[in-house]
Biopython code that builds the backbone (N, CA, C, O; Angstrom):
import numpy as np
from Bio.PDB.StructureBuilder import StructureBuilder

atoms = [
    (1, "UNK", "N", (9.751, 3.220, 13.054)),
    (1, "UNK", "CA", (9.142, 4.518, 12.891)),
    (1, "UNK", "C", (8.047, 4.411, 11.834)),
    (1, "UNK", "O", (8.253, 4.260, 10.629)),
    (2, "UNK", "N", (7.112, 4.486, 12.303)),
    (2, "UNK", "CA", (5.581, 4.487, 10.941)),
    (2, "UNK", "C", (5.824, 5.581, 9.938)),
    (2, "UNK", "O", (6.465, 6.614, 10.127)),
    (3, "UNK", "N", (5.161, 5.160, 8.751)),
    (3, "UNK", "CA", (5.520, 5.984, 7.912)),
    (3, "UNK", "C", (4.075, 7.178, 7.992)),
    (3, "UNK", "O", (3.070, 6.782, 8.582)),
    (4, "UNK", "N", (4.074, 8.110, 7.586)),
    (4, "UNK", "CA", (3.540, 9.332, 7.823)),
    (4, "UNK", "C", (2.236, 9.314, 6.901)),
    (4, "UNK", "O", (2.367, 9.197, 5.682)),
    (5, "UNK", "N", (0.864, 9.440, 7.545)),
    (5, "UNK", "CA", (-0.167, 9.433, 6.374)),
    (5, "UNK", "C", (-0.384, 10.567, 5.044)),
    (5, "UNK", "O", (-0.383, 11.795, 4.959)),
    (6, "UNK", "N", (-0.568, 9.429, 4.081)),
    (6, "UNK", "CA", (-0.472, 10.597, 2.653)),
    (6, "UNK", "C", (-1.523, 11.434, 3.039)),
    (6, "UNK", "O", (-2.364, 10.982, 3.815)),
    (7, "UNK", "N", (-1.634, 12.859, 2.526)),
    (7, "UNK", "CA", (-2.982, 13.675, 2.081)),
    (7, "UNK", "C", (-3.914, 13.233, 1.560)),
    (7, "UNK", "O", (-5.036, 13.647, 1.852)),
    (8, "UNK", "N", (-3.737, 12.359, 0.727)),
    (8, "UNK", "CA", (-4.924, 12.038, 0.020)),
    (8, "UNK", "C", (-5.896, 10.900, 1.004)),
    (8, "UNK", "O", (-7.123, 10.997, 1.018)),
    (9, "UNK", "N", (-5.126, 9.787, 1.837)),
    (9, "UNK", "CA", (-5.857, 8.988, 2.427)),
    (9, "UNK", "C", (-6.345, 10.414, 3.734)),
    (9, "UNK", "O", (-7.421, 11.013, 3.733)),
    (10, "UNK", "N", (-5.462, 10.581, 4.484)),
    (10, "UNK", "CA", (-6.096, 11.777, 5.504)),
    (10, "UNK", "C", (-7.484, 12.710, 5.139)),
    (10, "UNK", "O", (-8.358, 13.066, 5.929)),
    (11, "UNK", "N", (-7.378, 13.014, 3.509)),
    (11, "UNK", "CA", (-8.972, 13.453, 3.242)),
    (11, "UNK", "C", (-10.044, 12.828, 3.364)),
    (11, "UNK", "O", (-11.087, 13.363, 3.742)),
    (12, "UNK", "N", (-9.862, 10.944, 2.892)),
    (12, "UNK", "CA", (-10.444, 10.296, 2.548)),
    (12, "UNK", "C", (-11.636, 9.575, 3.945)),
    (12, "UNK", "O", (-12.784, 9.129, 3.962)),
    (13, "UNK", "N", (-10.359, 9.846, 5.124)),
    (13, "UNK", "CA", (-10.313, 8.878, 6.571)),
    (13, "UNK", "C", (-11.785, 9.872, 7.060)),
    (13, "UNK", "O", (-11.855, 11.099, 6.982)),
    (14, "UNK", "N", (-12.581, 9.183, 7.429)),
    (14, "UNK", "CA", (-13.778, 9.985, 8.396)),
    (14, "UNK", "C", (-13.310, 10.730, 9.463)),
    (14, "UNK", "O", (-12.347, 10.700, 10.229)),
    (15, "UNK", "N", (-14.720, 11.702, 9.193)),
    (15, "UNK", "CA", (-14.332, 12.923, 10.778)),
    (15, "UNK", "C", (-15.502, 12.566, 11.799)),
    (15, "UNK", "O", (-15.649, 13.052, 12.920)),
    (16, "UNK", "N", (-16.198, 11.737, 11.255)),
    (16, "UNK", "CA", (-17.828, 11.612, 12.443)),
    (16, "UNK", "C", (-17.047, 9.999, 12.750)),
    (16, "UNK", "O", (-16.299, 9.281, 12.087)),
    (17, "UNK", "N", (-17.601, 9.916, 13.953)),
    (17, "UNK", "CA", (-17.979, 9.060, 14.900)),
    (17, "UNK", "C", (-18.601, 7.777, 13.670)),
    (17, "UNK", "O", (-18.611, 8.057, 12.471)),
    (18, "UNK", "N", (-18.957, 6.767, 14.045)),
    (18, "UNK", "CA", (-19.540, 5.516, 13.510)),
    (18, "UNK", "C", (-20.621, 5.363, 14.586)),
    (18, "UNK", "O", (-20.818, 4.513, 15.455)),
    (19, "UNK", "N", (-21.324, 6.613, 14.180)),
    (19, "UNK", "CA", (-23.312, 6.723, 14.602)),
    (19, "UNK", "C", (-23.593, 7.690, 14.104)),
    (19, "UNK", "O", (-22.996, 8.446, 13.338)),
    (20, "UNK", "N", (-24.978, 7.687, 14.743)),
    (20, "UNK", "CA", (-26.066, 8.665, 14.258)),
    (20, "UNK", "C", (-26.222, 9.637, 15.266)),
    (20, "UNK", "O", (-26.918, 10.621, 15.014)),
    (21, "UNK", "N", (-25.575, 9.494, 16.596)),
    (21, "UNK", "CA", (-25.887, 10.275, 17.585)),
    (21, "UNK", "C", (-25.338, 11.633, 17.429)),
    (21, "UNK", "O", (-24.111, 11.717, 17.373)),
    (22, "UNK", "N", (-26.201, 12.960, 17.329)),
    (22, "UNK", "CA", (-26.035, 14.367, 17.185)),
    (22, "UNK", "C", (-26.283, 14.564, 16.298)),
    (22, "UNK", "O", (-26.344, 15.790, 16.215)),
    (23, "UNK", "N", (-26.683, 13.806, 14.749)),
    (23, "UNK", "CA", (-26.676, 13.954, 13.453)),
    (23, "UNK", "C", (-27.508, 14.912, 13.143)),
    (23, "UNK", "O", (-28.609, 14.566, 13.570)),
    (24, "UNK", "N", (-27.580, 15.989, 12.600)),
    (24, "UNK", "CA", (-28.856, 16.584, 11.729)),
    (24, "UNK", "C", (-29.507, 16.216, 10.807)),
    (24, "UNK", "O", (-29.501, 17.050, 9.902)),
    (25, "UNK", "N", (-30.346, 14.941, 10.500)),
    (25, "UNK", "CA", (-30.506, 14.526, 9.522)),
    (25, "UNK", "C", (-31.414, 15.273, 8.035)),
    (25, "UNK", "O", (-32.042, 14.673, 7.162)),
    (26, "UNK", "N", (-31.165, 16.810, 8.199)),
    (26, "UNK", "CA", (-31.483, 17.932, 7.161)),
    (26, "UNK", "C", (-30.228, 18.309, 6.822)),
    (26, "UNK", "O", (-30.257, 19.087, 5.868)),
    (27, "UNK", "N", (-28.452, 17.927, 7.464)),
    (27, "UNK", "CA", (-27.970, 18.487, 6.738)),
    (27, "UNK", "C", (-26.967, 17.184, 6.076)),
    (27, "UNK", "O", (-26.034, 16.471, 6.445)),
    (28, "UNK", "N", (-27.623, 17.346, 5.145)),
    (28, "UNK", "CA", (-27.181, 15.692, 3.969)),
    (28, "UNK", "C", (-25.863, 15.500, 4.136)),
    (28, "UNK", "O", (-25.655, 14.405, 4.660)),
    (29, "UNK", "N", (-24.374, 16.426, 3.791)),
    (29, "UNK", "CA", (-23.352, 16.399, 3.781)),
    (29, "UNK", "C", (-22.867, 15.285, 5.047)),
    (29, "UNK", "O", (-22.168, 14.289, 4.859)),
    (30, "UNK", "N", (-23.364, 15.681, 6.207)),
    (30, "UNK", "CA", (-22.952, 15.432, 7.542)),
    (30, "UNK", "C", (-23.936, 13.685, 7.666)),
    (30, "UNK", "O", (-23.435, 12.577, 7.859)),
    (31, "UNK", "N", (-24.915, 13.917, 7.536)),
    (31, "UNK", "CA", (-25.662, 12.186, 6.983)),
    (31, "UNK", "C", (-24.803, 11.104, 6.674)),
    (31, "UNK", "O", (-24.674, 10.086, 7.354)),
    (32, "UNK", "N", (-24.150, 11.406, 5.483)),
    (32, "UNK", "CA", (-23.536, 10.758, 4.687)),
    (32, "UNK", "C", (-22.883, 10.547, 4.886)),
    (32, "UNK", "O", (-22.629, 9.437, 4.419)),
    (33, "UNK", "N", (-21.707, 11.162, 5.774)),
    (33, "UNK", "CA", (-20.547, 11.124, 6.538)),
    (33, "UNK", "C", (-20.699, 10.210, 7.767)),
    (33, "UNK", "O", (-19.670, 9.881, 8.357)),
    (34, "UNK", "N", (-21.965, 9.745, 8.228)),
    (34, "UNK", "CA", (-21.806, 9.457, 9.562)),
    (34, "UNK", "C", (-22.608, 7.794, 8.544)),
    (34, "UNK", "O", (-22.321, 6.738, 9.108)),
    (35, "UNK", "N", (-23.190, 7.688, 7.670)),
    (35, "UNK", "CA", (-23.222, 6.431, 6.622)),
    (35, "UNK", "C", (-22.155, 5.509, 6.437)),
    (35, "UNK", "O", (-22.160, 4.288, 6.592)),
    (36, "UNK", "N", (-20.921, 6.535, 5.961)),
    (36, "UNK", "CA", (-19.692, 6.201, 5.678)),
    (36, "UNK", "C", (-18.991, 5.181, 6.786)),
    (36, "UNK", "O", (-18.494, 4.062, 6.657)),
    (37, "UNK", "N", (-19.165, 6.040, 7.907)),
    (37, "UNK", "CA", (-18.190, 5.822, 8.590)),
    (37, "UNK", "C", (-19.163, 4.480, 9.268)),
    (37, "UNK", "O", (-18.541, 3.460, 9.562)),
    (38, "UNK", "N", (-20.385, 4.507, 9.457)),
    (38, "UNK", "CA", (-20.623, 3.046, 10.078)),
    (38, "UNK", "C", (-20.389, 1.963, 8.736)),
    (38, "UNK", "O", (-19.208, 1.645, 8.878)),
    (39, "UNK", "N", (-20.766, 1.432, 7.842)),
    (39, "UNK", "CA", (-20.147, 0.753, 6.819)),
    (39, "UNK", "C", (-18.568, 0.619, 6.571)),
    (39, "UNK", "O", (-18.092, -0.461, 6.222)),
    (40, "UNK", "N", (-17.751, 1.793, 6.770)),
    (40, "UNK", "CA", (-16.759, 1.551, 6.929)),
    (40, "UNK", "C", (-16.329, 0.337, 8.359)),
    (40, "UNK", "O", (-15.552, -0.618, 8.354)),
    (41, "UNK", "N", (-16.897, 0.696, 9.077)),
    (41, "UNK", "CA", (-16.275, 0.104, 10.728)),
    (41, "UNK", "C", (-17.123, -1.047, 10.610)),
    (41, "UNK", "O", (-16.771, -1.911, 11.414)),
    (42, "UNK", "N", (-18.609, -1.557, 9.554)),
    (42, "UNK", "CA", (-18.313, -2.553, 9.847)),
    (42, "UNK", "C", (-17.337, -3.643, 8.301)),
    (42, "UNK", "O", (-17.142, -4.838, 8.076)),
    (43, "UNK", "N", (-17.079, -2.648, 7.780)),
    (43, "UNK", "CA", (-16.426, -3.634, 6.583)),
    (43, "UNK", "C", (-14.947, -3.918, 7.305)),
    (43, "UNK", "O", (-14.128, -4.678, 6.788)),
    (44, "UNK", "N", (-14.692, -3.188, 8.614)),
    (44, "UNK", "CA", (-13.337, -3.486, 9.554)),
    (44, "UNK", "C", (-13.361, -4.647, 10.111)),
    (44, "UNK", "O", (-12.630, -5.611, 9.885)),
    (45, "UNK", "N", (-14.262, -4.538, 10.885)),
    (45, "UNK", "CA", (-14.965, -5.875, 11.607)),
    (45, "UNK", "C", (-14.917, -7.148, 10.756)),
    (45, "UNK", "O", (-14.160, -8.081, 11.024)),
    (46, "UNK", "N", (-15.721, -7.142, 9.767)),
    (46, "UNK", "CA", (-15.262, -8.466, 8.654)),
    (46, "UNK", "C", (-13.975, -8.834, 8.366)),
    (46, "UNK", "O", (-13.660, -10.019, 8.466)),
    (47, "UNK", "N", (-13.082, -7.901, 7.982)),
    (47, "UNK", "CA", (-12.097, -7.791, 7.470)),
    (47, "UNK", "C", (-10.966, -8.641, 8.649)),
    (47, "UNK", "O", (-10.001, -9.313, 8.286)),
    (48, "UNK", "N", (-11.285, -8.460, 9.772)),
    (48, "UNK", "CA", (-10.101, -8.444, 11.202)),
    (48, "UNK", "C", (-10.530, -10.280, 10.861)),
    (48, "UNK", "O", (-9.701, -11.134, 10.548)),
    (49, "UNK", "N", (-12.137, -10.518, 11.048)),
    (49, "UNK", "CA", (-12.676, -11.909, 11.129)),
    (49, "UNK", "C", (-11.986, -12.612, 10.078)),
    (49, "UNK", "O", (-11.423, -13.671, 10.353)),
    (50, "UNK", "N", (-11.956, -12.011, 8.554)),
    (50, "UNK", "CA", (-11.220, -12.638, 8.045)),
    (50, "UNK", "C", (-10.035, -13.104, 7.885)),
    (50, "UNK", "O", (-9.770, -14.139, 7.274)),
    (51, "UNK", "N", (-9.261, -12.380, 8.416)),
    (51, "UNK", "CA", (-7.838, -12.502, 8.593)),
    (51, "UNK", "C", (-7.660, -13.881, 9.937)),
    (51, "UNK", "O", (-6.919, -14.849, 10.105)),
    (52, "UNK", "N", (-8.816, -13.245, 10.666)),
    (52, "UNK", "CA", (-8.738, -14.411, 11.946)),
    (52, "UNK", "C", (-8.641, -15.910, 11.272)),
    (52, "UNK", "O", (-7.680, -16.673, 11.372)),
    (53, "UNK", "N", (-9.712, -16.118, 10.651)),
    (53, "UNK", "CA", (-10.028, -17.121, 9.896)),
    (53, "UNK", "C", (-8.708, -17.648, 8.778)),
    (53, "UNK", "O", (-8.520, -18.864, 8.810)),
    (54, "UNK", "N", (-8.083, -17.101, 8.116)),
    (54, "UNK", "CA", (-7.101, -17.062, 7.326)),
    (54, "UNK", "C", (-5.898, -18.221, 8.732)),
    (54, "UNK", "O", (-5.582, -19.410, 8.754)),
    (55, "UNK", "N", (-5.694, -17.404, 9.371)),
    (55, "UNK", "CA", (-4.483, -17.858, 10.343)),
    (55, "UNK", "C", (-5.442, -18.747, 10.953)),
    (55, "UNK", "O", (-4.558, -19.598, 11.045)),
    (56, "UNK", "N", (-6.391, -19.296, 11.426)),
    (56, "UNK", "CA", (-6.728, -19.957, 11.824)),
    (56, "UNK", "C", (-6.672, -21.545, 10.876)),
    (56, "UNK", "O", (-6.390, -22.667, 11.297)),
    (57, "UNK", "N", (-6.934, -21.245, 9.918)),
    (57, "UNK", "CA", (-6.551, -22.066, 8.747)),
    (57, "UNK", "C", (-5.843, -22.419, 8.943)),
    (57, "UNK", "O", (-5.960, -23.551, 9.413)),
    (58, "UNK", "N", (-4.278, -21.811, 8.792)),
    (58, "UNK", "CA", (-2.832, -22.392, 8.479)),
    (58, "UNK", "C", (-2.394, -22.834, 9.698)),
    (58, "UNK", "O", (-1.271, -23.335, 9.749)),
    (59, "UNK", "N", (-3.257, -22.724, 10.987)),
    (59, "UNK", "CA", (-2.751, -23.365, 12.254)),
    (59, "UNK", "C", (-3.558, -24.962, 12.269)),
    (59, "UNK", "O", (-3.288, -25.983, 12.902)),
    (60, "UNK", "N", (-4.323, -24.744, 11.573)),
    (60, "UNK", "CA", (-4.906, -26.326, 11.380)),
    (60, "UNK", "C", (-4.270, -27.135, 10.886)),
    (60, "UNK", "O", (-4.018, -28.207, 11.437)),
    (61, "UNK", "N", (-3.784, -26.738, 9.501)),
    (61, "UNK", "CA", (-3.342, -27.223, 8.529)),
    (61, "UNK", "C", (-1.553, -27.504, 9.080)),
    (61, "UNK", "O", (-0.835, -28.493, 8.937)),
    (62, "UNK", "N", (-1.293, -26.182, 9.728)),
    (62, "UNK", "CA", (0.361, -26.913, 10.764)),
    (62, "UNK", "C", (0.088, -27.545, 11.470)),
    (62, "UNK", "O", (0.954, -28.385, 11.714)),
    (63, "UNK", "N", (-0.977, -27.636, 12.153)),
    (63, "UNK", "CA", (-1.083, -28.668, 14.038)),
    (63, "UNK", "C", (-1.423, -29.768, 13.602)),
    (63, "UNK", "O", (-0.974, -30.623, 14.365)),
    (64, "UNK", "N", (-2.248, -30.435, 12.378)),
    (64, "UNK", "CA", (-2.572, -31.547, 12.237)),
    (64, "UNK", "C", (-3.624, -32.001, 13.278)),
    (64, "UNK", "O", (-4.690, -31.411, 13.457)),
    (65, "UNK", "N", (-3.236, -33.072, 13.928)),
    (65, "UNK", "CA", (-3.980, -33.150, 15.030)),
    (65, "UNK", "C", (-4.135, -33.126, 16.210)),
    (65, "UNK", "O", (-4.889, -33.842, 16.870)),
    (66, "UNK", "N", (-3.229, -32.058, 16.681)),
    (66, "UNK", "CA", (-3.301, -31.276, 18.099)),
    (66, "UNK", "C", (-3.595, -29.841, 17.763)),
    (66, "UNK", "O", (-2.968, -28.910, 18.268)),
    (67, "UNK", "N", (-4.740, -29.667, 16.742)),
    (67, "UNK", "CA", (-5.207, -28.714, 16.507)),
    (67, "UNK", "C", (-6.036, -27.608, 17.427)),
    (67, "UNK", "O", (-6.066, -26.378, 17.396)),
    (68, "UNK", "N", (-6.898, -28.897, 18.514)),
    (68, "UNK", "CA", (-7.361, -28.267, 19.508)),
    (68, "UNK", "C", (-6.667, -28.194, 20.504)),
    (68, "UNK", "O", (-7.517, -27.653, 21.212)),
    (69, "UNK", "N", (-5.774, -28.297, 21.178)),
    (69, "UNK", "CA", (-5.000, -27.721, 22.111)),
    (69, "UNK", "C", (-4.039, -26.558, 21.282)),
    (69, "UNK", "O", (-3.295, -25.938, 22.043)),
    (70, "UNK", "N", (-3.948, -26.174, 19.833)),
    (70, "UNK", "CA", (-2.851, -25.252, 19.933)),
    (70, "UNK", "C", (-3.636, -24.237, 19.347)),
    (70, "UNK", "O", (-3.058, -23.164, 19.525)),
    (71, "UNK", "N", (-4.659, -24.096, 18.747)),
    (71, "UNK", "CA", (-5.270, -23.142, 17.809)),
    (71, "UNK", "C", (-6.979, -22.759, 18.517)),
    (71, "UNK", "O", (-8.032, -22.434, 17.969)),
    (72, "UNK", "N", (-6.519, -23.035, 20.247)),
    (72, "UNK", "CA", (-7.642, -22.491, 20.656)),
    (72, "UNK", "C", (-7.770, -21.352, 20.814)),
    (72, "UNK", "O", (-8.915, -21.048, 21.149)),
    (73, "UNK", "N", (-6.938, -20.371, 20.702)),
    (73, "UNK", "CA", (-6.738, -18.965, 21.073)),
    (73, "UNK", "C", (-6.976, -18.089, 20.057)),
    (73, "UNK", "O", (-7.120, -16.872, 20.173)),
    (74, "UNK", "N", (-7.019, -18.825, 18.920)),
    (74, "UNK", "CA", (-7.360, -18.419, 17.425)),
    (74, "UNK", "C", (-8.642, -18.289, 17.345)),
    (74, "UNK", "O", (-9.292, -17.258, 17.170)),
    (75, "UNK", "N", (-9.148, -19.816, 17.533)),
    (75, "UNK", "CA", (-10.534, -20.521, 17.556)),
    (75, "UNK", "C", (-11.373, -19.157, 18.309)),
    (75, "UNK", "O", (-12.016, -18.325, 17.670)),
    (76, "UNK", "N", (-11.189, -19.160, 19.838)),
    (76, "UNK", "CA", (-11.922, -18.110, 20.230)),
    (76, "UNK", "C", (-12.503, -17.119, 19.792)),
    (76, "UNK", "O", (-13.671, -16.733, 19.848)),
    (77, "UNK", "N", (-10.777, -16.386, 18.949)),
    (77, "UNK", "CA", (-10.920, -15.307, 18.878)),
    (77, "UNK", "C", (-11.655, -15.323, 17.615)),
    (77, "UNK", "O", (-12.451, -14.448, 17.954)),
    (78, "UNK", "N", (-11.995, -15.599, 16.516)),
    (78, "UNK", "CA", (-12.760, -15.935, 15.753)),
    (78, "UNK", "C", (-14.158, -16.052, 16.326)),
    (78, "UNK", "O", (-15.008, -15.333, 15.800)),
    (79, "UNK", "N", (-14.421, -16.608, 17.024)),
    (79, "UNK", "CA", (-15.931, -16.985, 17.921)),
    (79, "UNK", "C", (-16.150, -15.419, 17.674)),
    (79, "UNK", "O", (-16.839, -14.955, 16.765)),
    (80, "UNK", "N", (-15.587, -14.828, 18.445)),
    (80, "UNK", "CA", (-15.615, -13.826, 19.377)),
    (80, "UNK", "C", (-16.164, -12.368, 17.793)),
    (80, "UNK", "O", (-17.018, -11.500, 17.617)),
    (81, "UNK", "N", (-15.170, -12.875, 17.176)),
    (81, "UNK", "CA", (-15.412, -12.262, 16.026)),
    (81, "UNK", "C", (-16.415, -12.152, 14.811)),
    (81, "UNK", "O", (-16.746, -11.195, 14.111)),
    (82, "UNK", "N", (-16.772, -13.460, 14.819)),
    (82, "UNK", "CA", (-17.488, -13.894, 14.395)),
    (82, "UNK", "C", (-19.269, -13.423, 13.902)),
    (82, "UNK", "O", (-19.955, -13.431, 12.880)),
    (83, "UNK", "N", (-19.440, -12.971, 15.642)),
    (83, "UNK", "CA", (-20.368, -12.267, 15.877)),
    (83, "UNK", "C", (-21.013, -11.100, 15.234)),
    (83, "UNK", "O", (-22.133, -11.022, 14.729)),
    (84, "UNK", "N", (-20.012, -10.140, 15.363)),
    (84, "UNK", "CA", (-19.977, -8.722, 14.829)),
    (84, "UNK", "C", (-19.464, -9.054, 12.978)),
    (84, "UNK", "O", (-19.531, -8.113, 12.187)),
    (85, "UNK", "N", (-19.207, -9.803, 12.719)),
    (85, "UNK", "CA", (-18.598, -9.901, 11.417)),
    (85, "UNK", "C", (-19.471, -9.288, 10.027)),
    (85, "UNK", "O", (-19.043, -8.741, 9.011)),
    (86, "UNK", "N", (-20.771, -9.605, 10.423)),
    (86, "UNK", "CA", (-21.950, -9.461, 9.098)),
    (86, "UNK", "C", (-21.994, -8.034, 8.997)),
    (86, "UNK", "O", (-22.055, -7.310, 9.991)),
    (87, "UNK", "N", (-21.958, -7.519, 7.552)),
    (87, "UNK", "CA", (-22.012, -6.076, 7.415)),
    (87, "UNK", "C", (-23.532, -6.065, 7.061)),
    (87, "UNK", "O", (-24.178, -6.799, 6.313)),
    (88, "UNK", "N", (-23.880, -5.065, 7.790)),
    (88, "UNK", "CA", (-26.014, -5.128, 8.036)),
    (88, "UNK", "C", (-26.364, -3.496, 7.103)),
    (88, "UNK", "O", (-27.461, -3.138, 6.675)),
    (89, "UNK", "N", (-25.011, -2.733, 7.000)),
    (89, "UNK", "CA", (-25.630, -1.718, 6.801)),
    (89, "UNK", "C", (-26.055, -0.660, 7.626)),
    (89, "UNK", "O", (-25.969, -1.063, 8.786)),
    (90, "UNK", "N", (-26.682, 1.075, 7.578)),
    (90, "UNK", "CA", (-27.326, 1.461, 8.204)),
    (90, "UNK", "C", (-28.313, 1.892, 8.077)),
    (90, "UNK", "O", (-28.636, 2.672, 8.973)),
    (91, "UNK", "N", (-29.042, 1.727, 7.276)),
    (91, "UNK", "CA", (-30.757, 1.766, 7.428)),
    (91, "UNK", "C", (-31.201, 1.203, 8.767)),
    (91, "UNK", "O", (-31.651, 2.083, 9.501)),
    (92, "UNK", "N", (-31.202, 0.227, 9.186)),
    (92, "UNK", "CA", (-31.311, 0.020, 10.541)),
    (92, "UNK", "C", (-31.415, 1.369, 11.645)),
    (92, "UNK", "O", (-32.349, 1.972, 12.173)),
    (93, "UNK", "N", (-30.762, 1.416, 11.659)),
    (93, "UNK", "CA", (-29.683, 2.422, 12.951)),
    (93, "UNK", "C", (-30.243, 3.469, 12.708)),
    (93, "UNK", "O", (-30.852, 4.061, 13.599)),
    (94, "UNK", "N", (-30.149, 4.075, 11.101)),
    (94, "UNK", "CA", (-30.774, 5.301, 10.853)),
    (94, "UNK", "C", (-32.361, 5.851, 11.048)),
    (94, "UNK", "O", (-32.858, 6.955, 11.268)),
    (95, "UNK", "N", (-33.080, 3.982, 10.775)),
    (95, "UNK", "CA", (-34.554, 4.779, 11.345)),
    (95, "UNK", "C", (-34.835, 4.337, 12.240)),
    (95, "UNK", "O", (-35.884, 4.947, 12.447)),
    (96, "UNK", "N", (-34.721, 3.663, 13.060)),
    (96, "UNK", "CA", (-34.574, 3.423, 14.404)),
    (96, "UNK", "C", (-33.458, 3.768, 15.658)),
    (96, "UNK", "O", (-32.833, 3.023, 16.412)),
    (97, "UNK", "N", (-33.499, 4.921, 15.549)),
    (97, "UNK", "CA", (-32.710, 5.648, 16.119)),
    (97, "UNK", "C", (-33.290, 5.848, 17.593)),
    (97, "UNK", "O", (-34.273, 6.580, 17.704)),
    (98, "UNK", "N", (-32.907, 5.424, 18.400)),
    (98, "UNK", "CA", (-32.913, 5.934, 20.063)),
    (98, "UNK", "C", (-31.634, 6.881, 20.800)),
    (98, "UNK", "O", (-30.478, 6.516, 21.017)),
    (99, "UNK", "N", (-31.986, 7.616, 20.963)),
    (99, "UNK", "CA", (-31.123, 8.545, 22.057)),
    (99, "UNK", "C", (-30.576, 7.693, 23.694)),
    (99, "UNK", "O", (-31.269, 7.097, 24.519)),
    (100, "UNK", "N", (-29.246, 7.933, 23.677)),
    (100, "UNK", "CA", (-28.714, 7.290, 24.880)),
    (100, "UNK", "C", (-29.018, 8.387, 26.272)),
    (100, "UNK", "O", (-29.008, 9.594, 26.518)),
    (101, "UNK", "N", (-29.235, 7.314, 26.833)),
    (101, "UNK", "CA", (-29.298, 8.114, 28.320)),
    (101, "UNK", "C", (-28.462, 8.704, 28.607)),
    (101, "UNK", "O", (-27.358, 8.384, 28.168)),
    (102, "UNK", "N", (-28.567, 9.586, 29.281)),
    (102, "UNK", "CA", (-27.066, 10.124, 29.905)),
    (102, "UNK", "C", (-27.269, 10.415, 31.194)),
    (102, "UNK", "O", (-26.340, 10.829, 31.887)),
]
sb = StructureBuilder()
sb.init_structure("model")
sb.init_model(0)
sb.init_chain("A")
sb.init_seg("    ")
for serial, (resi, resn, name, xyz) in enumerate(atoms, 1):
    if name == "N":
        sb.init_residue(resn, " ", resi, " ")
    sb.init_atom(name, np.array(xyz, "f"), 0.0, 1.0, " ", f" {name:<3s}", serial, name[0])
structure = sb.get_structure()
């Protein structure tokens, strides 16, 4: 049974999306909020990579040298992770903003 989120993190947790899409960028409060929350999601992203990396470690360091047949699933997923890992920020995003088709 999970334990129940405190109040204080529940204030803390974002209410916007991780974009810019709908933003008013005149009303600052709501800006900042949608700042948050992309920096947040990508300091997640790093965070998952690191952990990947962590266990990927200690499967090396157990397999010795049938490392590549047992720690490919790790390996991948790291690849995979890898990618998205760099926190860029959103200045980007924010002034180069394009609207999605719909």
């Amino acid at each position: 049974m999970p334990t129940p989120e405190s109040p204080l993190f529940l204030s803390k947790k974002p209410t916007v999306p991780p974009t810019f899409d709908g933003v008013d960028y005149e009303d600052t409060p709501r800006l900042k909020q949608a700042q948050d929350a992309i920096i947040r999601e990508q300091w997640v992203r790093s965070m998952m990579a690191r952990l990947v990396r962590e266990e990927l470690g200690k499967c090396y360091f157990r397999e010795g040298v049938n490392h590549l047949e047992k720690c490919g699933v790790l390996r991948e997923r790291y690849f995979e992770l890898l990618k998205e890992s760099k926190i860029r920020g959103y200045l980007f995003q924010q002034q180069n903003y394009v609207p999605k088709e719909d």
